[in-house]
VOMAR-788150 format. One record per residue: x, y negated, z negated of N, C-alpha, C, O in turn; residue number from 1. Coordinates in steps of 0.05 Angstrom, whole numbers. Example, Ala and Ser with C-alpha at 12.3 -4.5 7.8 and 13.67 -1.06 7.14 Angstrom:
BEGIN
     npx     npy     npz    capx    capy    capz     cpx     cpy     cpz     opx     opy     opz   nr
     264     114    -156     246      90    -156     264      66    -156     285      66    -169    1
     257      45    -142     273      21    -143     258      -1    -157     268     -23    -161    2
END
This chain:
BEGIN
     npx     npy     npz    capx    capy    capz     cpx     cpy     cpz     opx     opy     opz   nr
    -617    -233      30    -605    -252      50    -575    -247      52    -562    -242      32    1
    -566    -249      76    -545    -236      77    -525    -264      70    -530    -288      76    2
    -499    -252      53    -486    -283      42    -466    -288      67    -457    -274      86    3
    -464    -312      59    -442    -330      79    -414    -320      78    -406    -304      61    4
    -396    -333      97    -368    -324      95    -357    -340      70    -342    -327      56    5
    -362    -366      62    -358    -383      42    -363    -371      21    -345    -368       3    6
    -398    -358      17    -396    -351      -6    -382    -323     -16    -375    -318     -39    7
    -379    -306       5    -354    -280       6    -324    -290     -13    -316    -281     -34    8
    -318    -304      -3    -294    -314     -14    -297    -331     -30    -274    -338     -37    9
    -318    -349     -47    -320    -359     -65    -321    -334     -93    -313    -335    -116   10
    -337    -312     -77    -346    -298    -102    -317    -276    -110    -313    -267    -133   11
    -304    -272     -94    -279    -258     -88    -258    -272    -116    -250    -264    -138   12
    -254    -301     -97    -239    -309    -115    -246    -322    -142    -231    -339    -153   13
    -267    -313    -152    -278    -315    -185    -259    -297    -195    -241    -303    -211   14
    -265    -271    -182    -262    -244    -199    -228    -235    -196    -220    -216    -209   15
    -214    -248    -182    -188    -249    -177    -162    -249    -206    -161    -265    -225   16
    -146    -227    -200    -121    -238    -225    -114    -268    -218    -125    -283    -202   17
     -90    -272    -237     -83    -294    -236     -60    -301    -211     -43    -297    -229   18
     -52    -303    -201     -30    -318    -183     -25    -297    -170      -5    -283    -171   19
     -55    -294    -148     -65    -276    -130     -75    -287    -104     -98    -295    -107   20
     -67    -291     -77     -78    -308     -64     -87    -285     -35     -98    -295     -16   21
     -81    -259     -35     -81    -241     -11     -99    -217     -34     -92    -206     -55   22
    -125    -215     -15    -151    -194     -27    -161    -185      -6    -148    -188      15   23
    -187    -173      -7    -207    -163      19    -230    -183       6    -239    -186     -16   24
    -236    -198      31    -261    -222      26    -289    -197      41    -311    -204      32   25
    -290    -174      60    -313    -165      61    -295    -139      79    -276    -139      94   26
    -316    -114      65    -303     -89      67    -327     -74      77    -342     -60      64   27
    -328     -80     106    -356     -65     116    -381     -75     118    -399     -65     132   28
    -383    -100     101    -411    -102      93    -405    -133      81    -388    -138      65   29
    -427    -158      94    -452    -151     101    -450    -147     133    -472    -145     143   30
    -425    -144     156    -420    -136     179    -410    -120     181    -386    -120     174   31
    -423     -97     190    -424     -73     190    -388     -66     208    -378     -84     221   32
    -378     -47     206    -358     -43     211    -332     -71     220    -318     -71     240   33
    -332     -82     208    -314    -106     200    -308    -107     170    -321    -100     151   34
    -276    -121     175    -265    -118     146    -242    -143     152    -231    -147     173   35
    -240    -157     132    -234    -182     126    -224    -193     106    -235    -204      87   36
    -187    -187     114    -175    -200      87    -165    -228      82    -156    -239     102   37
    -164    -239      63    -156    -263      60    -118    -266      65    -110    -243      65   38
    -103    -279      66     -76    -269      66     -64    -298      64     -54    -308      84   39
     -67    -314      37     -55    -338      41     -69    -361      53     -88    -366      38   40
     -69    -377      71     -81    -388      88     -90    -382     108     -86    -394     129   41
    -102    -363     106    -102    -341     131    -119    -319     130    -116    -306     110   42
    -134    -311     145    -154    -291     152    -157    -270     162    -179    -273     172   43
    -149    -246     168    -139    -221     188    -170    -213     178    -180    -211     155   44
    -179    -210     208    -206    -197     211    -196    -173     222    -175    -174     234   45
    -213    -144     220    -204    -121     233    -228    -114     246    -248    -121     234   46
    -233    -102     268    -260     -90     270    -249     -57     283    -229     -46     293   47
    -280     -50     274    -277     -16     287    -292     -23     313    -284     -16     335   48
    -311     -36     308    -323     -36     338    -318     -55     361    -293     -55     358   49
    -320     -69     378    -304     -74     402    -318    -109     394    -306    -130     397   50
    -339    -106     384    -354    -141     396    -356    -151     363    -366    -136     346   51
    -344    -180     358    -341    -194     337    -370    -207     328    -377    -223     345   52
    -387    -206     309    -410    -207     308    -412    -244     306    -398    -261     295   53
    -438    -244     324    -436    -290     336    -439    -297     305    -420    -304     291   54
    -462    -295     297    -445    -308     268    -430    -307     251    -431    -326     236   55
    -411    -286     247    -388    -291     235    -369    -304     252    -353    -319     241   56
    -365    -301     280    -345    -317     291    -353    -338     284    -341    -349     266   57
    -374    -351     295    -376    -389     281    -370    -382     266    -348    -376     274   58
    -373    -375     240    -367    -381     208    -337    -389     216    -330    -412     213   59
    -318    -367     228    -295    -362     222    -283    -392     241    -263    -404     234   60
    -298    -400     262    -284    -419     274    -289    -453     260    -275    -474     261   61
    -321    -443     243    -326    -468     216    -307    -480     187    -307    -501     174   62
    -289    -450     187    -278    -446     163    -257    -465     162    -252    -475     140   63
    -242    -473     182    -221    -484     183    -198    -475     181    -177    -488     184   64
    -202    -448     175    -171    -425     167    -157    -412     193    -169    -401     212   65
    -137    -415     191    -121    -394     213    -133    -371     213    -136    -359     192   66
    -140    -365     228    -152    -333     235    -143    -312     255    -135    -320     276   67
    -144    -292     252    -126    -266     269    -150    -243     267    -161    -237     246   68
    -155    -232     292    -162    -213     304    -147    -195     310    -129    -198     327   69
    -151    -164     294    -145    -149     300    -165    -121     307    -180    -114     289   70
    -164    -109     326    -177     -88     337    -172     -64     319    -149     -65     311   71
    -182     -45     311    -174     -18     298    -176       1     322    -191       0     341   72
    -161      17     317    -159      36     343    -136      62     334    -114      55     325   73
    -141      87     337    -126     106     327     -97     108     352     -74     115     348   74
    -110     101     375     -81     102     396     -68      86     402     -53      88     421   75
     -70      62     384     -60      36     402     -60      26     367     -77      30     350   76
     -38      16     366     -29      -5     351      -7     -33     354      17     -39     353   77
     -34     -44     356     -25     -78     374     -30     -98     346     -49     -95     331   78
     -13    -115     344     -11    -132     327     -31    -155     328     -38    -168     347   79
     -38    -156     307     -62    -179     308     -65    -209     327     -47    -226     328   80
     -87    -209     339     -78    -238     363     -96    -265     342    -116    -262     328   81
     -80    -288     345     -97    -313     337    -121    -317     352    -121    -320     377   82
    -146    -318     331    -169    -329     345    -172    -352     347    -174    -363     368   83
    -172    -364     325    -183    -393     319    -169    -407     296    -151    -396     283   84
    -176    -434     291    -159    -446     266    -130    -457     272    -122    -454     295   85
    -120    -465     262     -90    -471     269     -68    -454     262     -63    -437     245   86
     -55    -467     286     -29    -438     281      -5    -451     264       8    -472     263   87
      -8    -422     249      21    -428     226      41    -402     235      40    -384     251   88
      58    -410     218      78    -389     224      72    -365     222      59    -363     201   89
      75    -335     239      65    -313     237      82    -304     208      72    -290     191   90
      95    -310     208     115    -290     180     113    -304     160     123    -326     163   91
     102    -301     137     103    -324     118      90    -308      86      73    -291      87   92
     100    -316      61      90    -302      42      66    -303      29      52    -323      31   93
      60    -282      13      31    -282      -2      35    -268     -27      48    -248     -29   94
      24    -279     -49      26    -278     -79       3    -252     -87     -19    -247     -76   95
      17    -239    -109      -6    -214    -123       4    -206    -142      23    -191    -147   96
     -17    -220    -158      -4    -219    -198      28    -232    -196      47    -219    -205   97
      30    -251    -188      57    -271    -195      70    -259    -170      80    -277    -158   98
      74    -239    -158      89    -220    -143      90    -228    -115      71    -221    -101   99
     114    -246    -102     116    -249     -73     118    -224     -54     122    -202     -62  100
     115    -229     -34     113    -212     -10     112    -222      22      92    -234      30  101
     129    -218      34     127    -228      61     112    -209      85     117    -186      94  102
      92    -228      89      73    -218     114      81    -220     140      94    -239     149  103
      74    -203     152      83    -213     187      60    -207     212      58    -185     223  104
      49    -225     217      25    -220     238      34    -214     269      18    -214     287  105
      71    -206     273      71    -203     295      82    -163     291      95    -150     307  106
      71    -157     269      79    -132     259      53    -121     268      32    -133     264  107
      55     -91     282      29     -74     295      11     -54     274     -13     -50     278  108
      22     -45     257      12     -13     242       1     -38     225     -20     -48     231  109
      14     -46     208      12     -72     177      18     -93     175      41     -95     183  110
       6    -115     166      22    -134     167      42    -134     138      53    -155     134  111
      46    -120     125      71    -114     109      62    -101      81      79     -85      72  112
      34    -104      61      32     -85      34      -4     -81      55     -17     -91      74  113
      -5     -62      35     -29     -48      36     -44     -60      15     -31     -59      -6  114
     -73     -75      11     -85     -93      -4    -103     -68     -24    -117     -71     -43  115
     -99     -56     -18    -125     -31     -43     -95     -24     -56    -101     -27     -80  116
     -76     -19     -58     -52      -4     -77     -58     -40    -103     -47     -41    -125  117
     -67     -52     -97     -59     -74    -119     -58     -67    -145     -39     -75    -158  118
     -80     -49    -160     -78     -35    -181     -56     -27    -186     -39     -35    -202  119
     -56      -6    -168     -29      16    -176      -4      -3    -173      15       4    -186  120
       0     -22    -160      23     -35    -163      27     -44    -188      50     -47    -197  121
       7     -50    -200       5     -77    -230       4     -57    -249       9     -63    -272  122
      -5     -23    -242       3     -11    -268      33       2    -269      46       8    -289  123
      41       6    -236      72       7    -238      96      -7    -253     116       3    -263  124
      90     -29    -251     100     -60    -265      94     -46    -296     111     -31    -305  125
      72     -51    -312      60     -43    -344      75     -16    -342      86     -11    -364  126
      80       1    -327      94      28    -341     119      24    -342     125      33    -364  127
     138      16    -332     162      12    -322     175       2    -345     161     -15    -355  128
     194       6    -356     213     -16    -377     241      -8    -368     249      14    -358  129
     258     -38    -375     290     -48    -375     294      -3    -371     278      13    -380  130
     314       3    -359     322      35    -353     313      50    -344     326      70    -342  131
     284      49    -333     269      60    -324     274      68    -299     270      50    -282  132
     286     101    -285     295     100    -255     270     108    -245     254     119    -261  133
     260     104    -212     245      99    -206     240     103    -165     243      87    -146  134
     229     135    -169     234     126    -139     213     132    -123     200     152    -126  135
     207     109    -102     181     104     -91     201     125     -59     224     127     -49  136
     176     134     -56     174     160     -25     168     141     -14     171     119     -24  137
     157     145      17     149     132      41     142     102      31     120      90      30  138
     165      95      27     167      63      24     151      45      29     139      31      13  139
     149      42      60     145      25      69     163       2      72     186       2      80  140
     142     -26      62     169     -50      55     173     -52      19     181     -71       5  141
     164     -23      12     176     -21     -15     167     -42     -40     183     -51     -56  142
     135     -48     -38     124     -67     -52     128     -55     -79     136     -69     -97  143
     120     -24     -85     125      -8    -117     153     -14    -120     157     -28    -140  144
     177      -7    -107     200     -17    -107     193     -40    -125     191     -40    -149  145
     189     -68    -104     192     -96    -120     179     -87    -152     193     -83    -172  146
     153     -85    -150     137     -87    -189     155     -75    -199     162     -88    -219  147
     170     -51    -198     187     -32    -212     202     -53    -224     196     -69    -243  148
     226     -51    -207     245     -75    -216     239    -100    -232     253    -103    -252  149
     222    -119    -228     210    -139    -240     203    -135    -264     200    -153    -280  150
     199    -102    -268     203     -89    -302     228     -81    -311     232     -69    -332  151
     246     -89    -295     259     -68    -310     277     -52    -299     300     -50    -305  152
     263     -39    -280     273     -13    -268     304     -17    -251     319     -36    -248  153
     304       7    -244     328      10    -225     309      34    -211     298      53    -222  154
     313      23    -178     290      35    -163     311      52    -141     333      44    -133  155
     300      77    -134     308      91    -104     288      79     -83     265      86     -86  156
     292      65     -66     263      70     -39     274      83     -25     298      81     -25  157
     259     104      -4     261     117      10     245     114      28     222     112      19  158
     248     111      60     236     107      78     251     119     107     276     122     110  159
     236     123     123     250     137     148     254     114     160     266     117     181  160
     248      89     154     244      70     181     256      52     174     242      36     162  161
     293      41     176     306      22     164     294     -10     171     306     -26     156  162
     284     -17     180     269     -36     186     250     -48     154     251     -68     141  163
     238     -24     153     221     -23     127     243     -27     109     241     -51     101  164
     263     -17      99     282      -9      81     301     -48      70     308     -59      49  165
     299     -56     101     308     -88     105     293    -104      96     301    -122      81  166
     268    -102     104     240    -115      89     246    -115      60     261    -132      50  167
     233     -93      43     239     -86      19     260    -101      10     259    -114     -11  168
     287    -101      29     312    -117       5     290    -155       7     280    -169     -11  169
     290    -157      31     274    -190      29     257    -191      13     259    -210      -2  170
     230    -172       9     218    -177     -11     224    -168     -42     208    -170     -61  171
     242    -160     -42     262    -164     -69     268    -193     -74     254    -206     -90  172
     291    -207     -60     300    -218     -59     273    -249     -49     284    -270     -43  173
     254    -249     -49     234    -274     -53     229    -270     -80     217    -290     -89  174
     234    -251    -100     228    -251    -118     251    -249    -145     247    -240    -168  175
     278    -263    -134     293    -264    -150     315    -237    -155     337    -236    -165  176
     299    -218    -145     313    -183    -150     340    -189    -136     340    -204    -117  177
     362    -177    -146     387    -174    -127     384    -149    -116     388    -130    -131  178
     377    -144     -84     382    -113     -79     409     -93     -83     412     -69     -77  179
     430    -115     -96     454    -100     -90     444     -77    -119     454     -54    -121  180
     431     -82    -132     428     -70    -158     414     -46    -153     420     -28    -169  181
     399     -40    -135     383     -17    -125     398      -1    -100     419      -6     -88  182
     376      24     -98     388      42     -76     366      39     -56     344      30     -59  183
     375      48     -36     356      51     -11     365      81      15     388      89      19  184
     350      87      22     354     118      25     338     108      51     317      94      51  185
     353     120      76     340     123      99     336     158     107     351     177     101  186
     318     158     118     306     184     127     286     205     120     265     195     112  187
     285     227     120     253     246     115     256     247      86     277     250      75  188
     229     243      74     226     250      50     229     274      34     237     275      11  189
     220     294      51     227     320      37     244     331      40     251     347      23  190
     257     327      61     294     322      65     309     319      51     329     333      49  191
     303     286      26     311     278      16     307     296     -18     327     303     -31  192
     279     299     -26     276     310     -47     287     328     -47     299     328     -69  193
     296     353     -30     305     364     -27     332     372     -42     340     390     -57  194
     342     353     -32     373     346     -35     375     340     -69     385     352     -88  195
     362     317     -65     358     305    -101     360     332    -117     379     332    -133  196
     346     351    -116     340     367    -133     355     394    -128     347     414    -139  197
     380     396    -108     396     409    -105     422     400    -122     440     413    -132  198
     414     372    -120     450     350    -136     431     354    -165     448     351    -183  199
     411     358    -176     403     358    -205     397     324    -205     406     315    -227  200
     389     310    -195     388     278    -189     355     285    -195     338     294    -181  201
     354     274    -227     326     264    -232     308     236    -242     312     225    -264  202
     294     228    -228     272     203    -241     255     195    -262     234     208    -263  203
     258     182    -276     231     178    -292     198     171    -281     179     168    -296  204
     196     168    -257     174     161    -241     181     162    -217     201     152    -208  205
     162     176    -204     159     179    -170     131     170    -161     109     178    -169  206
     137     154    -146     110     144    -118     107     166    -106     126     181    -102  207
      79     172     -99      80     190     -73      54     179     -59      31     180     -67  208
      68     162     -27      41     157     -19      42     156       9      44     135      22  209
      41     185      19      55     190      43      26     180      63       3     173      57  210
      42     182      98      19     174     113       4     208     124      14     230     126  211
     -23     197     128     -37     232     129     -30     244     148     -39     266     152  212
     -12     234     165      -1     259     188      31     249     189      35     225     184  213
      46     260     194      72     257     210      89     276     222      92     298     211  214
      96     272     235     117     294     252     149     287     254     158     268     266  215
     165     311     237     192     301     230     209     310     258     201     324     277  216
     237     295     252     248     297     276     251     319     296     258     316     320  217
     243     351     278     246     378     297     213     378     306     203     399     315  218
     199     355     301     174     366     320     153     380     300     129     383     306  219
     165     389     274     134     401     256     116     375     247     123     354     238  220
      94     382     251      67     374     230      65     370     196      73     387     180  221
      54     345     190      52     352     156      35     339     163      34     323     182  222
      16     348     145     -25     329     140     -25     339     109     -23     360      97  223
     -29     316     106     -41     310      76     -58     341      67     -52     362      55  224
     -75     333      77     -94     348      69     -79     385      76     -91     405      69  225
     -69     384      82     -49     412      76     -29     420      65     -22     444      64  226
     -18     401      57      12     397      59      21     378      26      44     380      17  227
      -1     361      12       6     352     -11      12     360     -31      23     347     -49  228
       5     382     -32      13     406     -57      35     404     -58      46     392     -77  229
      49     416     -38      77     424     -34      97     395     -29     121     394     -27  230
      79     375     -28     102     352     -31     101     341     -59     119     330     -71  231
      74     345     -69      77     338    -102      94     369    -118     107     364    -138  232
      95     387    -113     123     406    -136     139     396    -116     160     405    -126  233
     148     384     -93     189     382     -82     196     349    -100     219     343    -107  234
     172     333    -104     171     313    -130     167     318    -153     170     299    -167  235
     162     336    -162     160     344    -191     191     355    -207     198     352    -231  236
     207     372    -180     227     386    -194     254     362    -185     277     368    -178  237
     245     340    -186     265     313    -186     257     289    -208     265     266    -210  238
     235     307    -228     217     286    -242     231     289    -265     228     312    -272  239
     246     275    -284     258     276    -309     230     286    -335     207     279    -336  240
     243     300    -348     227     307    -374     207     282    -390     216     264    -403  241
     180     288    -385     167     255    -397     154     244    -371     130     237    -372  242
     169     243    -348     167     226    -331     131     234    -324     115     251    -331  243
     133     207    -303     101     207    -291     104     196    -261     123     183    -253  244
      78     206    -244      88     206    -216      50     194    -208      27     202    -214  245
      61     174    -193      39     170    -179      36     181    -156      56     185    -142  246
       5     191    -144       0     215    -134     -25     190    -117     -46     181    -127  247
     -15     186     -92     -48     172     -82     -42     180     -52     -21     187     -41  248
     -76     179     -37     -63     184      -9     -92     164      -1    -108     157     -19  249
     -95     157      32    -118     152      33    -137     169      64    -152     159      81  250
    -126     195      59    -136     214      71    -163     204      69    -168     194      48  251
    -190     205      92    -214     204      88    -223     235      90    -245     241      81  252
    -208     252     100    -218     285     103    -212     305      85    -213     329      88  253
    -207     290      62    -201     309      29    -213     294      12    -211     269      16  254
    -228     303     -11    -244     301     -21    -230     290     -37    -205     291     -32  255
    -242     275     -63    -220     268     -90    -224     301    -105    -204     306    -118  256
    -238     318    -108    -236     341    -119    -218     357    -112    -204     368    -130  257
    -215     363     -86    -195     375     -74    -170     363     -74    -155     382     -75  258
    -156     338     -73    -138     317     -78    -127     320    -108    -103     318    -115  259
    -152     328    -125    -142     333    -155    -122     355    -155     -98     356    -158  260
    -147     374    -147    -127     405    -142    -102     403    -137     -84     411    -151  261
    -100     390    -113     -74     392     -96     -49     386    -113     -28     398    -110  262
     -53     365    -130     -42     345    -147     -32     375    -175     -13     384    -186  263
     -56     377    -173     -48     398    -204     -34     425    -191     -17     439    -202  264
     -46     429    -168     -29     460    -162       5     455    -158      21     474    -158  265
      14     418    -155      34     413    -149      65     412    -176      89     417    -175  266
      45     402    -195      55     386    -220      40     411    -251      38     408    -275  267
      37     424    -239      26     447    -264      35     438    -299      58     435    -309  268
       9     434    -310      11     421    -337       9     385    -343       1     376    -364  269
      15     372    -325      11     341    -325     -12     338    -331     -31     354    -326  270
     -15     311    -345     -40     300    -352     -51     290    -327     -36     273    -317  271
     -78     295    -310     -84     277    -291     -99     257    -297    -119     262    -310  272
     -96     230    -290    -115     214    -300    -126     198    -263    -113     191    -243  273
    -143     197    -266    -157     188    -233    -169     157    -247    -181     153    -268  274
    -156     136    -222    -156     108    -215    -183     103    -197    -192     118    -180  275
    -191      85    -204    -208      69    -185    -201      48    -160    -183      32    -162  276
    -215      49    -139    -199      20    -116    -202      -2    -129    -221      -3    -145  277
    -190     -22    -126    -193     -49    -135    -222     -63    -121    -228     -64     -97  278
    -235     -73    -141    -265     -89    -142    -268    -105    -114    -291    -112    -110  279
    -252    -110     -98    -259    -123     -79    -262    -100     -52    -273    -109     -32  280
    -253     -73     -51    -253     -60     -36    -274     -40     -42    -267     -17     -47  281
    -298     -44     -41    -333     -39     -60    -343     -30     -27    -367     -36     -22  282
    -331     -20     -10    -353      -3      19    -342      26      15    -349      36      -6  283
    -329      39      28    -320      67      27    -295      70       7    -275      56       5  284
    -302      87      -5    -273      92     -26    -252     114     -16    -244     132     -30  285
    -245     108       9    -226     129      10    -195     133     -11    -182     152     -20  286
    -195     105     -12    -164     111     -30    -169     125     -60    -181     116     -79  287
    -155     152     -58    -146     172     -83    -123     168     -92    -102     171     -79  288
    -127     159    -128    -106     158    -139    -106     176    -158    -128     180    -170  289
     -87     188    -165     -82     205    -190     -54     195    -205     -34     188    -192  290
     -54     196    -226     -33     184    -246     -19     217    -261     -39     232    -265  291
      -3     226    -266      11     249    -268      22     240    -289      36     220    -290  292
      18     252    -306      36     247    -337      45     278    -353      33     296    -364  293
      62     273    -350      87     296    -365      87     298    -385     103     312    -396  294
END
């Protein structure tokens, strides 16, 4: 019997860390191409396919929760619209493992962290200690940034998109961090490694969790799936002696075997150790993590 939306999120939040309020309440299944995170008081439904299935909408208009519809679509990225429930403020924060974060439902690609990195964030935080330098690649709003610091660290983010870079200082700063204490780096990543490892400028830990395609400002191509080798060694020869580099992508058109490779042809000699998605994201496992140890 297929379970309720109630019991989705009852059973969700059993299995939850502690002072965790933003998860995935159903990842595909038991409605088939629909996915449905919790986010606070708040609901972001996503669908791949065009029509919202009649009984989960009642559920969702039974539930009493603010709710947001968002369409998935590879050409169009439109920010989630309110379905049902009452309206709260679109911008507002959400807790993960003690860790604030500001969401924004009038934001198109994300509404601000990616909900499957939760692991790798909380083992970012456990690796990290007081000196630990630390620099997260394609930022984003720099959520590895925040766990870093909250250990400890003194973090680089790097992001092409100063927007993201501004975020990151706010979600620092909901969490007590002074950004004046950190660096922040606008522009191409391999641009940037580049450079680092021209000035002899090395890390004890690097993020790498680029998006599977992008095209830099002269117009070339990078895809994951071709191209990660060579962005894990332009991170490796910026990696301090010891150091360890997180290695994840969520390419669906590379295998985790091939992903390994890529990883080891990059970082030659590191220990690889391969992560699992976090328990609530149990439909397709696209997200590949590899842990790189020196």
């Amino acid at each position: 019997m297929k379970p309720t939306l109630a019991q989705l999120l009852a059973s969700r939040q059993a299995r939850l860390p502690q002072l965790t309020d933003a998860y995935r309440v159903s990842d595909g299944s038991p409605w088939a191409e629909v996915f449905i995170d919790a986010l606070a008081e708040r609901l972001l439904v996503s669908l791949r396919g065009s029509t919202l299935p009649t009984d989960l909408h009642q559920q969702l208009q039974e539930s009493g929760l603010c709710v947001y519809l968002k369409q998935l679509d590879n050409d169009v990225k439109l920010p989630p619209q309110h379905l049902c429930g009452p309206v709260l403020p679109p911008r507002f924060p959400i807790c993960e493992n003690g860790v604030r974060y500001i969401m924004d439902m009038e934001a198109g690609y994300s509404q601000g962290i990616f909900l499957d990195q939760r692991e790798n964030r909380a083992e970012v935080r456990r690796r990290c200690i007081p000196g630990t330098t630390l620099l997260n690649t394609f930022a984003y709003t720099g959520a590895f940034s925040v766990c870093a610091a909250m250990a400890g660290a003194t973090t680089t983010t790097l992001d092409l998109a100063q927007p993201c870079l501004t975020w990151c200082r706010e979600n620092m700063q909901q969490n007590g961090i002074d950004p004046a204490k950190h660096y922040f780096c606008k522009g191409d990543v391999l641009h940037w490694l580049e450079r680092f490892a021209r000035q002899g400028r090395q890390f004890d830990a690097i993020v790498l969790d680029p998006p599977t395609f992008s095209r830099d400002e002269k117009g070339r191509i990078w895809r994951v799936e071709r191209d990660y080798a060579k962005l894990v060694a332009k991170a490796a020869a910026c990696l301090a002696p010891g150091g360890w580099m997180l290695c994840t992508t969520n390419c669906r058109k590379l295998s985790t075997g091939a992903f390994r490779r890529m990883v080891a042809e990059g970082i030659p000699g590191a220990q690889l150790r391969s992560a699992p998605m976090p328990f609530d994201f149990d439909g397709e496992p696209y997200l590949k993590t590899i842990w790189a140890d020196m």
